[in-house]
C-alpha positions in Angstrom: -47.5 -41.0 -32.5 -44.5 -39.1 -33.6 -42.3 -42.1 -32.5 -44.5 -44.2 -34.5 -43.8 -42.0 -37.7 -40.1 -41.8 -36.9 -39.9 -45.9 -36.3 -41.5 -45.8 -39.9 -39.9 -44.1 -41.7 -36.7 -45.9 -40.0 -37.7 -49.2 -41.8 -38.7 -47.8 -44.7 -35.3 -46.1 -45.4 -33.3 -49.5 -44.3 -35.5 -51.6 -46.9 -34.7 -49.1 -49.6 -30.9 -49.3 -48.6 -30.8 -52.7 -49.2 -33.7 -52.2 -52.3 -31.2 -53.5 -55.3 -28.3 -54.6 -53.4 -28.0 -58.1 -53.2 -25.9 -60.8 -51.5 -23.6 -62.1 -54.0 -24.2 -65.9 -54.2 -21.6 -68.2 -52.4 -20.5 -69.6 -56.1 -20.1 -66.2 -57.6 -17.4 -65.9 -54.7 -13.4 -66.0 -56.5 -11.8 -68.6 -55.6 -8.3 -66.3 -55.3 -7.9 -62.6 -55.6 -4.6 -61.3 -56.9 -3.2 -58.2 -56.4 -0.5 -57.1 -59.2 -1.5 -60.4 -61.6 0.7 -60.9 -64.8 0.3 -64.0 -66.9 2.7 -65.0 -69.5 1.5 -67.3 -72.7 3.8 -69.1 -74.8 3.3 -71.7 -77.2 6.2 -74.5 -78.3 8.3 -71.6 -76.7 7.4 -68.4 -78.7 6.1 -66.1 -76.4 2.5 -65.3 -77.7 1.6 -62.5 -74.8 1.8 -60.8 -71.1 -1.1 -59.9 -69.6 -0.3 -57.5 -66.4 -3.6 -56.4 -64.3 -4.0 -54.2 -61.0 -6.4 -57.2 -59.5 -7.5 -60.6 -60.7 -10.5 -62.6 -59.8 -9.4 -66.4 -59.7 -13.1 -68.4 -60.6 -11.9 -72.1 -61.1 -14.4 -74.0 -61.6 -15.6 -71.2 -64.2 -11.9 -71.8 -65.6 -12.3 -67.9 -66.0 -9.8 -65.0 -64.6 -11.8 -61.7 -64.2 -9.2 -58.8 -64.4 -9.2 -55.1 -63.6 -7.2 -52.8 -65.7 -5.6 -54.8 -68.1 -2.4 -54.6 -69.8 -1.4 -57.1 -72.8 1.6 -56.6 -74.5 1.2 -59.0 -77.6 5.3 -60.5 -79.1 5.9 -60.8 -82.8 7.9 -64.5 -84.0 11.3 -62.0 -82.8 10.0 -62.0 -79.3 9.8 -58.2 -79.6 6.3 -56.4 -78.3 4.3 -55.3 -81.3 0.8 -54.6 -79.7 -0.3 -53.5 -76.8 -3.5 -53.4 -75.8 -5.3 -51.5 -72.4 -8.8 -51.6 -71.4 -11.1 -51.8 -68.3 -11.3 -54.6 -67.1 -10.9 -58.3 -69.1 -11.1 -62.3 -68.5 -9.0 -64.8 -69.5 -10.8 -68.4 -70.1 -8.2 -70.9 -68.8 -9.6 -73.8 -71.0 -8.8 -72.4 -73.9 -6.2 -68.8 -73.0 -8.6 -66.8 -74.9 -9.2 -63.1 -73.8 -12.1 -60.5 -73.8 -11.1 -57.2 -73.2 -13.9 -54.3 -72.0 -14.6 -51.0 -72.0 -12.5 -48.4 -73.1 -10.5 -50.8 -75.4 -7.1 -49.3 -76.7 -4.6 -51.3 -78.5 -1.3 -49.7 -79.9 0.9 -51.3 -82.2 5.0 -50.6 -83.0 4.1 -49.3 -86.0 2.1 -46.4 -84.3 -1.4 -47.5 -85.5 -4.0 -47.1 -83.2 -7.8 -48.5 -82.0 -10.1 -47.8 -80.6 -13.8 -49.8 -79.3 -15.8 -51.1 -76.5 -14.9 -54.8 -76.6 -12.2 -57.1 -78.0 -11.7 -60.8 -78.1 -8.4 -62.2 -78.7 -8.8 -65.8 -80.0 -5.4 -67.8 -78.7 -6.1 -70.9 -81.6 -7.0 -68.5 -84.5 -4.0 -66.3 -83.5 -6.8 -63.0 -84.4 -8.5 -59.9 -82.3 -12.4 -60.0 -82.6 -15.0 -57.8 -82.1 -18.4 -56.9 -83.2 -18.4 -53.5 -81.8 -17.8 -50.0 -83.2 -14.1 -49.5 -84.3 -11.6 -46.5 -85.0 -8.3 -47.2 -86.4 -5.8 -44.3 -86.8 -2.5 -45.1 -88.6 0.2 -42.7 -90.2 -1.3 -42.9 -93.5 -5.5 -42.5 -92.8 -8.0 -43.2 -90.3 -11.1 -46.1 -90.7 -13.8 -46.6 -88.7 -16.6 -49.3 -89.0 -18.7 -52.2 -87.4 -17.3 -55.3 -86.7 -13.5 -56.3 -87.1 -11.0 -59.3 -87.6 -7.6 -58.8 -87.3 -4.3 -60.5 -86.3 -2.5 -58.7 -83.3 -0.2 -56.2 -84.8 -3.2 -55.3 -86.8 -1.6 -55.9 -90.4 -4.3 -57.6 -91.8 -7.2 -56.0 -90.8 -10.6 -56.9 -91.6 -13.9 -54.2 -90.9 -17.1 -56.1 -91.5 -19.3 -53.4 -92.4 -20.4 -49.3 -91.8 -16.9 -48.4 -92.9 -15.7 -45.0 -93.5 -12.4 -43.2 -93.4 -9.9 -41.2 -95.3 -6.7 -42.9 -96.6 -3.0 -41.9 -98.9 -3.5 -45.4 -99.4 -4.1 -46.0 -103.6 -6.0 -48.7 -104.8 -5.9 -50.6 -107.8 -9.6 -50.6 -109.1 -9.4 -53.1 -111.8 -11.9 -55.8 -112.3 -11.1 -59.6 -112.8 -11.8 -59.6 -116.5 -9.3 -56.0 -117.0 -5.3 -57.9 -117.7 -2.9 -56.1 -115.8 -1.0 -54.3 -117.8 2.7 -55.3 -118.0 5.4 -53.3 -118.0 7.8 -54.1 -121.4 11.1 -52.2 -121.7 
């Protein structure tokens, strides 16, 4: 009897083992896996980015490069780094050199502003960083945070689509369409 039991509780234990664990699919195989990946993008010979990874998952038919700690180092129209951007893991679609970046996104720029979120997607046609995620954005002058962003890849022009709050030096002219500006006569 006690063998019984023991023989039971045997299977039981090696069906909850394998309980959630499944055999990944023979398509959901990468085609390549590459240790210490970089990709460079250029387009009509401006370097646009580098994209530097510890591991890269190779899915062609997907036309998609799963990567694992990502490092993109975005070029201004000098050729001189003016972003850089970090995160947990990313892909790169191959069709169109597009790039999501995930979890624990971080993105520095050479002017020392920072940001912070959960997701980022770096449109190569539009030239812009996207997200609809939570963002923080610390620069010298103030700090912003909000919902949703658009912005190019130094973050100069940024755009927070809504929730926003923050603190700024920054001083803003508050004058309505109809108010003239008022010109300076000497």
């Amino acid at each position: 009897m006690m063998r019984r039991v023991l023989v039971l509780v045997a299977i039981v234990l090696a069906m909850g083992c394998r309980e959630g664990q499944t055999e990944p699919e023979t398509s959901q195989l990468p085609d390549q896996v590459v240790e210490g990946f970089t990709l460079h993008e250029s387009a009509s010979g401006e370097r646009l980015y580098t994209l530097e990874a510890e591991t890269a998952y190779v899915y062609e038919s997907q036309q998609r490069i799963d990567v694992c700690l990502p490092v993109v180092y975005f070029y201004d129209e000098d050729g001189q780094v003016h972003a850089t951007l970090e995160a947990d893991q990313g892909a790169i679609y191959s069709r169109t050199d597009d790039l999501v970046a995930r979890g624990d996104v971080f993105v520095q720029t050479a002017d020392s502003t920072l940001l912070w979120t959960d997701s980022l997607c770096w449109s190569n046609r539009t030239r812009q960083v996207k997200t609809d995620a939570r963002v923080e954005i610390e620069t010298p002058r103030g700090w912003v945070a909000g919902q949703g962003l658009i912005s190019d890849a130094g973050l100069n022009k940024i755009e927070i689509q809504s929730e926003v709050e923050g603190t700024s030096e920054y001083r803003f002219d508050h004058r309505t369409e109809e108010e003239p500006e008022e010109e300076n006569h000497r």
